[in-house]
N, C-alpha and C positions, 0 to 999 in steps of 0.2 A: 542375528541382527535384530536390535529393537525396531517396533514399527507401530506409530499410532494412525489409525484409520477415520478421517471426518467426515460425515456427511452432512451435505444441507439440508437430506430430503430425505426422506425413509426408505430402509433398503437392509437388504441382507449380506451377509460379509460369507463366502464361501473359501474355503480351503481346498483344494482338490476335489471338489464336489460335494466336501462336507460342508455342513453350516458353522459358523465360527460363534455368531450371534448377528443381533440386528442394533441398527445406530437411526437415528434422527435426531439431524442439526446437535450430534454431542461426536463420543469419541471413545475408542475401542482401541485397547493397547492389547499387544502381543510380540514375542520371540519366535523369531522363525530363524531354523538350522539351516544352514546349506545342502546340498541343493534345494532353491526355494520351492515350496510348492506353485501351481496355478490358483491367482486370486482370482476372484468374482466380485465385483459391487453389481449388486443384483436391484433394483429400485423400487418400491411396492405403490401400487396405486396408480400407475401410467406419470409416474414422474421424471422417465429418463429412461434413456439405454442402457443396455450392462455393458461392466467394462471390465474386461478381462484381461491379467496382466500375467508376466513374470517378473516379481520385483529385483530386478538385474538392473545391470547397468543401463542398458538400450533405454526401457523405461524409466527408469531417476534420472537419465542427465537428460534426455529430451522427451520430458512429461506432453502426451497429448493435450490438443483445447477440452477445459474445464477441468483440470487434473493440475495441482498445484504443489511441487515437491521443495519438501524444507531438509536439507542438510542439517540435522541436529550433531552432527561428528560423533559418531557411534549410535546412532538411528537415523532415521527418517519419517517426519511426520507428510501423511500425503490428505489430501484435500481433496474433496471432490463437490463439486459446486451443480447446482442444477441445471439443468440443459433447458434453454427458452427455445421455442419453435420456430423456427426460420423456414417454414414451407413458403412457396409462394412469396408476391411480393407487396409491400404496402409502403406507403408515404407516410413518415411519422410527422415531419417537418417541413416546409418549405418556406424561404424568402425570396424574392426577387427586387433589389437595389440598381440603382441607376446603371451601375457598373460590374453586378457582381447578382448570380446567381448560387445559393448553398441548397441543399436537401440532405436531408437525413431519410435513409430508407431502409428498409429489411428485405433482403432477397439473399439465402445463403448465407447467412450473417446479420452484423450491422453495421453499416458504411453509410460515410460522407461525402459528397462530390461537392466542389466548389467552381463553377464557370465565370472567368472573368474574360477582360477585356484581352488581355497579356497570355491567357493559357486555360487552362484546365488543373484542378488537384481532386485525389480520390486517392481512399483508404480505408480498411475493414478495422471498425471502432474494436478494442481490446475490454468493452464492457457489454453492457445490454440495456439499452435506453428504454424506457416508458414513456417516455417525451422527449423532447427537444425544443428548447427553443432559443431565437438568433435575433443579438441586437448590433447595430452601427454603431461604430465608434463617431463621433463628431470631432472638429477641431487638430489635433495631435493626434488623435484617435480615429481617423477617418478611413483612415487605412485597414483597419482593424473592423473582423465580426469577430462577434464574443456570444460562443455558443456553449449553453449551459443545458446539461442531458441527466435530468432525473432519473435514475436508476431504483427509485423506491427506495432502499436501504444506503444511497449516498447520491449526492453531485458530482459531475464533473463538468468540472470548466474547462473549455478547447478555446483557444484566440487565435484565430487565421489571419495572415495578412495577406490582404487583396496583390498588391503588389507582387509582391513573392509567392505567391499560389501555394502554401505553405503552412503546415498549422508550426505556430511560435510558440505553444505555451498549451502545460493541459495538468491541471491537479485538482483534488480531489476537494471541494469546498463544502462551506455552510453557506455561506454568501457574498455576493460582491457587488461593490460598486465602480461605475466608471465615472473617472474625475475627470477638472480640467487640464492635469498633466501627464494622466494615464489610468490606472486603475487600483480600487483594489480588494481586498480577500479576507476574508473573515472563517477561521478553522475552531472547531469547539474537540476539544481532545477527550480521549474517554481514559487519562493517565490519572498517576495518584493525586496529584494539583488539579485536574481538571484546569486543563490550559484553555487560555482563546488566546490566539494567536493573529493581530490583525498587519497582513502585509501593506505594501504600498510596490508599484510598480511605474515602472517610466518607459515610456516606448520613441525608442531616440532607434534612427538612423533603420536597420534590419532588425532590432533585436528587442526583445525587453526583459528590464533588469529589474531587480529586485532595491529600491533606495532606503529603506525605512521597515523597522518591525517594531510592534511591543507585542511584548509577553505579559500576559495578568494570568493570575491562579484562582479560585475561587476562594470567595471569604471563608471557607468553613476550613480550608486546609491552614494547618497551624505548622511549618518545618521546623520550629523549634521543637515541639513535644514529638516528634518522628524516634520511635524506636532506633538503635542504632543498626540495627540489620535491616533496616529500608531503607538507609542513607543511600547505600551505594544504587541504587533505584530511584529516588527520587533526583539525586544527582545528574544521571545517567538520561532521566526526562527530562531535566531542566537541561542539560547541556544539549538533547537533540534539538528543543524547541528552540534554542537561542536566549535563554533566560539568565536571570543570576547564577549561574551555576557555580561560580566562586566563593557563593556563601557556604556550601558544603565541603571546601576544602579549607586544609591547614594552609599555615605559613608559608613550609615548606613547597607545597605544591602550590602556590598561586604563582610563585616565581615563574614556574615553566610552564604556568596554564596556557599560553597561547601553543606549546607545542602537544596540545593533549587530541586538536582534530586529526594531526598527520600520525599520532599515536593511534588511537580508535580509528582511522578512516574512515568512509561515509558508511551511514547506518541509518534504517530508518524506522527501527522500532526493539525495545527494550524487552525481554523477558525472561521469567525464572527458568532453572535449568530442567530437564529433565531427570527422571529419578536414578539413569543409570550415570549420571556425572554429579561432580562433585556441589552439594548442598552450597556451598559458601560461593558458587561463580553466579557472576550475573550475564545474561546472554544479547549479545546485537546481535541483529536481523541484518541482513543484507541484500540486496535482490542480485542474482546473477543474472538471468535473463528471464523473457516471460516465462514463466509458471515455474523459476526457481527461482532458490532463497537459500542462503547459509545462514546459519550460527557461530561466531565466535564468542568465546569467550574470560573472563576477564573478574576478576580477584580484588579486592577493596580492603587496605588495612584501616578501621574506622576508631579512634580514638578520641575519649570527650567529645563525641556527634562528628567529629571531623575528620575526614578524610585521611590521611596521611602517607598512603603509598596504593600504587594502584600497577596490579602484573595482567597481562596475560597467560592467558591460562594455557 
């Protein structure tokens, strides 16, 4: 079974007690026969625990915290992320509102607590915040904290409703504004368009919905001079963001474009295949649960820049 090894932080890759090599923030490809050996992610410089596996089933379908496994369908790419220090306990955050008390705090983790009038809410955040911090919704939005948690290398935005003792809402941002009929979101994509993506959201009744997107690409991306072996790629990102993605098809398949989401179903990130699958697939990401992910994958007949047939692989 193929297996690519990531780390975020420097460390050594053991085999049975041998050394295999060392990785920092890159990635270390290998075949291992059956029966697997005992791995080792070993960490150098006091940056983490070791973690020691047998790559079986037990460990890929229910990947420990900080251990991120991707189903590649004939490998597995696993991830392993650095470990933040949760000794002890500390207040990253606090507000206290007329109605409603939030903290954000590190003890064994990191977790939220929300004390209102109506109840209590509390939950162990699935990131690692550097900060926090919490604003009142006014108006239509009064109901509503909107708590944004720097994490150094991304945002994430949480919106709780007081009401409902509940978080509503939590993705991963560049920034946001709250309007007078709700709010909204601004995402900078690191894809071949270089997307910005700016949402609009409306908070009616329990819920909020998503009313309004545009998609803009950067001035510098030109889709018409696209090589024909990117189309299905650039297609593929335009369709996840929401954009024109019907400029990259033919005739033929614009007819059926609206049944192309329940073709692909949800997906949330594009990539080339690996080297033991076939060069010509292009692969979705899909999340199964925390700390999994699949791969399917999926075939482009691209004719004169245009799309014309699209299989699963």
């Amino acid at each position: 079974m193929y297996f690519y090894f990531f780390c975020e932080y420097p460390a050594v890759i053991k085999f049975q007690g041998i050394i295999f090599g060392t990785v920092n923030n890159s990635v270390k490809f290998c075949d291992l026969d059956s029966p697997y050996p005992l791995v080792e992610i070993c960490p150098l410089m006091g940056t983490g625990e070791n973690v020691a596996f047998y790559p079986a089933d037990d460990f890929l379908d229910f990947p420990p915290r900080g251990v991120t496994v991707t189903d590649l369908k004939g490998g597995y790419f696993l991830r392993f992320s650095k470990s933040e220090n949760t000794d002890g306990f500390s207040i990253l955050a606090q507000e206290k509102f007329r109605d409603a008390t939030i903290t954000a705090f590190r003890e064994n983790g990191y977790k939220i607590s929300m004390e209102t009038q109506t109840g209590f809410f509390a939950e162990t955040l699935a990131f690692a915040p550097k900060t926090a911090d919490f604003t009142r919704g006014e108006g239509v939005n009064s109901d509503l904290i909107f708590s944004v948690f720097d994490c150094g290398n991304k945002k994430i935005l949480n919106v709780y409703g007081i009401n409902e003792n509940t978080l509503l809402f939590s993705k991963e941002v560049d920034g946001f504004e709250v309007t007078a009929t709700g709010f909204t979101t601004t995402e900078k994509l690191r894809d071949m368009a270089k997307h910005t993506i700016t949402r609009e959201y409306a908070f009616k009744g329990n819920s909020i919905t998503e009313i309004s997107r545009k998609v803009t690409a950067s001035e510098k991306f030109d889709r018409e001079k696209l090589p024909e072996k990117l189309v299905p790629y650039a297609f593929s990102e335009e369709f996840l963001c929401g954009g024109d993605y019907a400029f990259y098809l033919s005739d033929g398949i614009k007819e059926n474009a609206d049944k192309l989401g329940g073709f692909f179903g949800e997906f949330l990130g594009v990539t080339p295949p690996p080297l033991f699958r076939d060069y010509r697939e292009v692969g979705f990401i899909r999340k199964i649960a925390e700390g999994k992910y699949s791969v399917d994958y999926f075939t482009f007949s691209v004719v004169n820049g245009k799309i014309e047939n699209i299989n699963k692989a």
